[in-house]
C-alpha positions in Angstrom: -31.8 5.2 22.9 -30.9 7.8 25.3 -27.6 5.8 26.4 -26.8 5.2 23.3 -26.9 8.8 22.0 -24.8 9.9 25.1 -22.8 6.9 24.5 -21.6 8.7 21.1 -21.7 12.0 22.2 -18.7 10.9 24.6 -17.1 8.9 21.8 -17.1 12.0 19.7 -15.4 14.2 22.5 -13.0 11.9 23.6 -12.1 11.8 19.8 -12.0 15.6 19.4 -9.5 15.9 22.9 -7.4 13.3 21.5 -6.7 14.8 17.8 -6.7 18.1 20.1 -3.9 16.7 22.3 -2.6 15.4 18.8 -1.9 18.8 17.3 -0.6 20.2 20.6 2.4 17.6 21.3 5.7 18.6 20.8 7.9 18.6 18.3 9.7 15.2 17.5 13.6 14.7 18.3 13.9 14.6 14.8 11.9 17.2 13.5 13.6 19.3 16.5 17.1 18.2 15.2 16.7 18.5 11.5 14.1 21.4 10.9 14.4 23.6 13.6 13.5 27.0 11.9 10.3 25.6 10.3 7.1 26.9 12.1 4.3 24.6 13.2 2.4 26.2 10.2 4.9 25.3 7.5 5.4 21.8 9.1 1.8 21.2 8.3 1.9 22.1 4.6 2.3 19.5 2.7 3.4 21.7 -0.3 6.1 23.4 2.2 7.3 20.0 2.6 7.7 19.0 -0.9 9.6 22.1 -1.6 12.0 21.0 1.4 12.3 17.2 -0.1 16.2 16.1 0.5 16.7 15.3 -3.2 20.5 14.8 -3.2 23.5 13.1 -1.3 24.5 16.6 -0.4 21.4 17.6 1.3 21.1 14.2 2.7 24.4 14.7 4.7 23.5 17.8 6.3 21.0 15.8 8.2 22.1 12.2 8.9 25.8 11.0 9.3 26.2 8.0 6.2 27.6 5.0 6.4 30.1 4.5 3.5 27.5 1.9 2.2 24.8 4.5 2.3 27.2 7.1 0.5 27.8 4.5 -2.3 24.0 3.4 -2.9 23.7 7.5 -3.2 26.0 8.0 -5.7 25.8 4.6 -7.5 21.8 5.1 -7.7 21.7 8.3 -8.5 21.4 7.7 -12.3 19.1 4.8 -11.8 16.0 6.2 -9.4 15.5 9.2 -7.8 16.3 10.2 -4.2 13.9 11.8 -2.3 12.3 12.3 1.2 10.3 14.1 2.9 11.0 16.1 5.5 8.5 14.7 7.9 9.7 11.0 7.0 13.3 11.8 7.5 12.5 13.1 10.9 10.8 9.3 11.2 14.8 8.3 10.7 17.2 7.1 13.5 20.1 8.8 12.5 22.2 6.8 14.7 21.3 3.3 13.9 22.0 1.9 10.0 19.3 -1.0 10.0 16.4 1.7 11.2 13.5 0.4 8.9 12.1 4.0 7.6 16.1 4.5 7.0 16.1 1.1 5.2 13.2 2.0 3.0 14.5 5.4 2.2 18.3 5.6 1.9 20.0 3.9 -1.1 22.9 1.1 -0.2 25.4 0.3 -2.9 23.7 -3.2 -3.1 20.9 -1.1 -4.7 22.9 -0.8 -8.1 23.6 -3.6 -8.8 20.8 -6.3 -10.7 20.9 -10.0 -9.8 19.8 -12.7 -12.2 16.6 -13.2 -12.4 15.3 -9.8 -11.6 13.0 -8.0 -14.2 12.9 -4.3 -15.0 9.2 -4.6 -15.1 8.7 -7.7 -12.3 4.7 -7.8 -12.5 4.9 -7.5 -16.5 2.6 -4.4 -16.6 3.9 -3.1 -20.0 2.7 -6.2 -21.4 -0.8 -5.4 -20.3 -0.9 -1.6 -21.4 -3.4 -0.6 -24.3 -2.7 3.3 -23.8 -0.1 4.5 -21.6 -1.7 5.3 -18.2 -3.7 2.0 -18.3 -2.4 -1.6 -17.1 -5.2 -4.3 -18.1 -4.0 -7.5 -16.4 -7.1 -8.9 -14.7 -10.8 -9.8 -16.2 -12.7 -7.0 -14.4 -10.4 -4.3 -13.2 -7.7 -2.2 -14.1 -4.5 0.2 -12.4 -5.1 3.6 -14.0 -1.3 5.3 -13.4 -2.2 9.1 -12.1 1.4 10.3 -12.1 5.1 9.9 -11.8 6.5 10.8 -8.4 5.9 10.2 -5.0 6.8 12.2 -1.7 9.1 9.3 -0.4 11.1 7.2 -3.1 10.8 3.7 -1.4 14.1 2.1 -2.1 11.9 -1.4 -2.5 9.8 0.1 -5.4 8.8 -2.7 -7.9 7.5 0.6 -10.5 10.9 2.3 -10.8 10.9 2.4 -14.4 8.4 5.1 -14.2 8.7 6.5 -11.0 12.3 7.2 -11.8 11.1 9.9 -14.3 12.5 7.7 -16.9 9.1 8.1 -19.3 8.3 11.4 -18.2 5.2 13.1 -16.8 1.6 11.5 -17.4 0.0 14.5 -18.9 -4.3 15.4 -18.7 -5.1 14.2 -22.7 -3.1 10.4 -21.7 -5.6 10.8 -18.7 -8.6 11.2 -20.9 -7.3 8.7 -23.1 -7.3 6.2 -20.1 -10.7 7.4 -18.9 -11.9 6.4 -22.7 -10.1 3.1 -22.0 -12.2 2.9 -19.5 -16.0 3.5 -21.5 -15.4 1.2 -23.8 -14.8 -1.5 -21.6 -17.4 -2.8 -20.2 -16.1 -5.3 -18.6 -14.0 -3.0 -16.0 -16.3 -3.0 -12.4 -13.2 -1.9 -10.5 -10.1 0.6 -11.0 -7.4 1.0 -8.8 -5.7 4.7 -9.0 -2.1 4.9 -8.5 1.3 5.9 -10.2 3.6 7.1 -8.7 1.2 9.1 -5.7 -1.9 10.1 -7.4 -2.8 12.2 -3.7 0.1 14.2 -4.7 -2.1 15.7 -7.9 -3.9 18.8 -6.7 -7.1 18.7 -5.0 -9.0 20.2 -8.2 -6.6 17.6 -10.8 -7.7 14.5 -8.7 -11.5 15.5 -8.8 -11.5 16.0 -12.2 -9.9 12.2 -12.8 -12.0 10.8 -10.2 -15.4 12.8 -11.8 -14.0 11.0 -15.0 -13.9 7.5 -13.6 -17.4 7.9 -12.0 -18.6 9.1 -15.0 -18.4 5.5 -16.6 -21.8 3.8 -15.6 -19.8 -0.3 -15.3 -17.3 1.4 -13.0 -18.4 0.3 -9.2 -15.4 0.6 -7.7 -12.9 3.1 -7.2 -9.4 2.3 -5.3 -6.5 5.2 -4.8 -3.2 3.6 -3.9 -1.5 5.8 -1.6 2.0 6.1 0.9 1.0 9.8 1.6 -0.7 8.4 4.8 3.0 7.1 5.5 5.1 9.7 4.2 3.2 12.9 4.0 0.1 12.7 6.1 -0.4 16.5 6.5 -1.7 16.2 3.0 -4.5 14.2 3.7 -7.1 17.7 5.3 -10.7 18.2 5.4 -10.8 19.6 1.9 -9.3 15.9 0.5 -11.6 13.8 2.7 -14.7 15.2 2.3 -13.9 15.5 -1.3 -12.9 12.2 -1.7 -16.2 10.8 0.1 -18.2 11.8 -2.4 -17.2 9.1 -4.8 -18.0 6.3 -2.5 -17.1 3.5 -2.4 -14.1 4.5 -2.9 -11.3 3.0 -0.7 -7.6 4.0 0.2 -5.1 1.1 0.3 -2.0 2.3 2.0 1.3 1.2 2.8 2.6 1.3 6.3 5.6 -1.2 6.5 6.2 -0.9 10.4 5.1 0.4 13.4 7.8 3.2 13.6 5.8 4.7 10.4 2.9 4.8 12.7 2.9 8.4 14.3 0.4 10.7 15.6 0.2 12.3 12.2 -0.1 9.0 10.6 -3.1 8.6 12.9 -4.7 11.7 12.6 -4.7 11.1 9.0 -6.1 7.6 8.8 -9.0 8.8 11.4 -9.7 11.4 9.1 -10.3 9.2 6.2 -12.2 6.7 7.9 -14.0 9.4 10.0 -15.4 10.7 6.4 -16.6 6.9 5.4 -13.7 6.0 3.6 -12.5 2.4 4.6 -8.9 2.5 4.8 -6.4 -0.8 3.7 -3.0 -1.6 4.2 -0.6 -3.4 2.3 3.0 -4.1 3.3 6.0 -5.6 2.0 7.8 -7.9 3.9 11.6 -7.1 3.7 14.6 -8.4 4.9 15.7 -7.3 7.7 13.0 -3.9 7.9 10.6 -5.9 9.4 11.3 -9.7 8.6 10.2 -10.6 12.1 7.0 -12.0 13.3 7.6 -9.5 16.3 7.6 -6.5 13.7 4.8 -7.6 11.3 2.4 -8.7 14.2 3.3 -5.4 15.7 2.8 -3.6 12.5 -0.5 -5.3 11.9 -2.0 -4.7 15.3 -1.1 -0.9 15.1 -3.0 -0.3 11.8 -6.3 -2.4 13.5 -5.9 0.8 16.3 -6.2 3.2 13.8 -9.0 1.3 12.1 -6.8 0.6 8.7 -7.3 -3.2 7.9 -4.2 -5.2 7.3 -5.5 -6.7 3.5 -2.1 -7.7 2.4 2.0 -8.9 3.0 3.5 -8.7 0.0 6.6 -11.1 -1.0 9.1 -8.3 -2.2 8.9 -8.3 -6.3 12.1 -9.2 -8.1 12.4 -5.6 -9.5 16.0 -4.7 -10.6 18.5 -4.1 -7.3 16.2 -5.6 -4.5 17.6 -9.0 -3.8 19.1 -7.7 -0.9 15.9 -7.1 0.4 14.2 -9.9 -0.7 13.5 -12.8 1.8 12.6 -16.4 1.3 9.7 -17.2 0.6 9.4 -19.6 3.5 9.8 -16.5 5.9 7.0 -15.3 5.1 4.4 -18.7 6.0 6.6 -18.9 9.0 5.3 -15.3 10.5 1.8 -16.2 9.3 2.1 -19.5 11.2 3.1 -17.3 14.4 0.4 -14.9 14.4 -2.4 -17.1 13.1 -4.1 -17.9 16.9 -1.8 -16.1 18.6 -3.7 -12.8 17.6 -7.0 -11.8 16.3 -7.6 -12.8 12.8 -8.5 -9.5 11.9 -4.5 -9.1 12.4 -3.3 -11.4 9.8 -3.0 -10.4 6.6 -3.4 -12.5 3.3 0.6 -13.3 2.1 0.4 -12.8 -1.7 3.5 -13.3 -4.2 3.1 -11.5 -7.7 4.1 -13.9 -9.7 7.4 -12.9 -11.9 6.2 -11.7 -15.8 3.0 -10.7 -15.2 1.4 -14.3 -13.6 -1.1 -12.2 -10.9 -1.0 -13.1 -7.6 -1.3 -16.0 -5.6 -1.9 -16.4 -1.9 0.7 -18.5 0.7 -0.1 -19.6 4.1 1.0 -22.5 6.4 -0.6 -25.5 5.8 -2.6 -26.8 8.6 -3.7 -30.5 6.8 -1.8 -33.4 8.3 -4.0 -36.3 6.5 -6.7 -36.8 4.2 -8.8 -39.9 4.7 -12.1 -41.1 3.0 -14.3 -39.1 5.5 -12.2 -37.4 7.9 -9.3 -34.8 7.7 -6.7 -34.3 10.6 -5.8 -31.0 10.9 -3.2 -29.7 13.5 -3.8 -26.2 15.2 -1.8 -23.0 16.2 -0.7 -25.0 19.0 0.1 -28.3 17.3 -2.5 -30.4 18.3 -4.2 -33.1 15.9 -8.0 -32.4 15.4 -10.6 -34.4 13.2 -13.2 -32.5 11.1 -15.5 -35.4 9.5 -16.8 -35.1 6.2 -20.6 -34.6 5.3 -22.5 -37.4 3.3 -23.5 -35.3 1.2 -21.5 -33.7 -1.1 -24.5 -32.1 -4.0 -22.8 -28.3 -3.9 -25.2 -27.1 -6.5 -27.2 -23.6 -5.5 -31.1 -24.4 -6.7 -31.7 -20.6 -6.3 -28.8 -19.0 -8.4 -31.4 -19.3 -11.8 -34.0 -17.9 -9.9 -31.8 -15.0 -8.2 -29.1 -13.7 -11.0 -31.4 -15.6 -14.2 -29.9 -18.9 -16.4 -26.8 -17.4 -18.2 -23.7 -19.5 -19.0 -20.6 -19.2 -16.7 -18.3 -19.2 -19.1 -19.5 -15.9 -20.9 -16.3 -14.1 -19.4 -14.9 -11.0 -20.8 -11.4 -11.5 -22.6 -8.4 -9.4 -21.7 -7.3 -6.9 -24.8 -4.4 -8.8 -26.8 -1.8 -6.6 -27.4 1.4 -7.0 -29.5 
């Protein structure tokens, strides 16, 4: 017991000289380059860099040089979705390299403006789904509750641009309460997943007063914030957030880190906060063409966020929102990369590929398929390395569970609660 306990101590100060080390490295090139008049102090301030967000093809050009296809996704967008990054995340950019992935994901190209057939202005058909305004009921036992509008970073691959544009305007406290009431007389709803928009980018006091509302319902077990801030503004996630947000457990973040270049000291120092507090910490990315359309950059990518203990949970197919083809990729790229980092990593490294289905289908999982023959009592599989292997079949195939009356009690299976029907 006495090992052990040293064992952590050590663990806990090799953590503290490492987030020490942390806050004393210096400045990036590109925070060097780009904000050299802001003091460490301001740099840390998340609101100090929301004020500083580059919002405009003008600003934008005092820091990075355009390409002309860059300069006509600015001004061909700008009526369509907001600009806007970060000063932290711009310093993420290469500003001498065009295909840089947090460039990609944050500059506009003139491809951007343009809509291809078969793209939806609502891909995942939320509105379909939405009793009152901040609610989307799509699935049996759990809803998206939309916190808010904006973000810190406007993704350029953004499948909810209708409303993170500003296009419906602000989500205002009584269409909150009206979505917490959503929520009590449902009883059906176990799990609700908090996004927007960046709900972390609500004040500390606005998010505990929605989260105290959701926790309020007694059916509610589950409580999920969708977040980039980890990516894009980690400076905002501080004590006062994690220790706040710990006292709704379980609660869990799902971020979005869409390569390793995203994944910075800050980055890290955020996630070990979070997880350091007991909240587990999830990742899902979207493959893009291009960004990270290599198994080289999603194994990478994957392998990173298990280092900072974030779990990969899912790749994402890119959704056929309005102006993305160009970053869309086929749907066969994305089995491939499964197919090279199933057994050539740990499995804790591969994420589940899902594809929300166009219209509001849900989503289905892709991976390579392993089966080379089905016989009467024997399958042949092949491996990660191509070789044939039998698995034989039991002969007995009685998959009934004698215990399940005894354990949940004799109740019929197909007592499932029905989705609202809306017009």
């Amino acid at each position: 017991m006495l090992a052990l306990a040293r064992g952590r101590l050590r663990a806990i100060v090799l953590d503290r000289r490492l987030r020490a080390k942390h806050l004393a490295r210096p400045m990036s090139s590109g925070r060097k380059q780009f904000f050299p008049n802001a003091t460490d102090a301001e740099w840390r301030d998340w609101r100090w860099q929301l004020r500083h967000g580059v919002r405009s093809l003008a600003e934008l050009e005092r820091y990075i040089r355009l390409t002309d296809d860059e300069r006509r996704g600015c001004a061909e967008t700008s009526g369509i979705f907001r600009l806007g990054i970060s000063p932290y995340y711009l310093s993420l950019i290469d500003p001498d390299h065009p295909y840089c992935p947090v460039r990609m994901q944050s500059i506009p190209v003139a491809e951007e403006a343009h809509t291809h057939p078969g793209e939806l202005r609502d891909p995942l058909g939320e509105d379909r789904h939405r009793p009152v305004r901040a609610i989307v009921h799509k699935y049996p036992d759990r809803v998206l509750l939309l916190a808010v509008d904006h973000c810190s970073v406007y993704c350029r691959h953004c499948t909810r641009r209708r409303i993170t544009s500003g296009e419906e305007g602000g989500i205002s406290r009584e269409e909150l309460q009206e979505a917490i009431a959503y929520l009590r007389g449902h009883p059906e709803v176990r799990d609700v997943l908090v996004s927007g928009g960046d709900p972390l980018l609500l004040s500390t006091a606005r998010l505990l007063e929605l989260l105290e509302g959701i926790r309020r319902v007694p059916h509610v077990e589950i409580v999920r914030i969708g977040t980039r801030i980890p990516v894009c503004l980690p400076m905002r996630v501080d004590d006062e957030l994690a220790r706040a947000l710990r006292t709704f457990a379980p609660l869990f973040v799902v971020t979005h880190f869409n390569h390793a270049k995203e994944i910075t000291p800050e980055a890290r120092e955020a996630c070990a906060r979070l997880v350091d507090h007991g909240i587990p910490v999830e990742n899902q990315a979207v493959l893009m063409r291009r960004v990270n359309s290599s198994a080289r950059a999603i194994k990478d990518l994957m392998q990173k966020c298990l280092t900072m203990r974030v779990r990969p949970y899912y790749l994402h197919q890119m959704d056929v929102a309005e102006g993305l083809e160009h970053l869309r990729t086929p749907l066969s790229r994305g089995v491939e990369i499964l197919r090279e980092l199933r057994g050539w990593t740990s499995g804790l490294a591969v994420p589940h590929l899902a594809v929300d289905l166009p219209g509001g289908g849900g989503k289905v999982t892709m991976q390579p398929d392993y089966v080379l023959e089905k016989r009467a009592r024997e399958t042949v599989f092949r491996n990660y390395r191509g070789e044939r292997f039998s698995y034989p079949e039991p002969r007995e195939t009685d998959c009934n569970v004698p215990y399940d009356e005894v354990f949940y009690g004799a109740r019929q299976e197909d007592r499932r609660p029905r989705l609202p029907v809306l017009p």
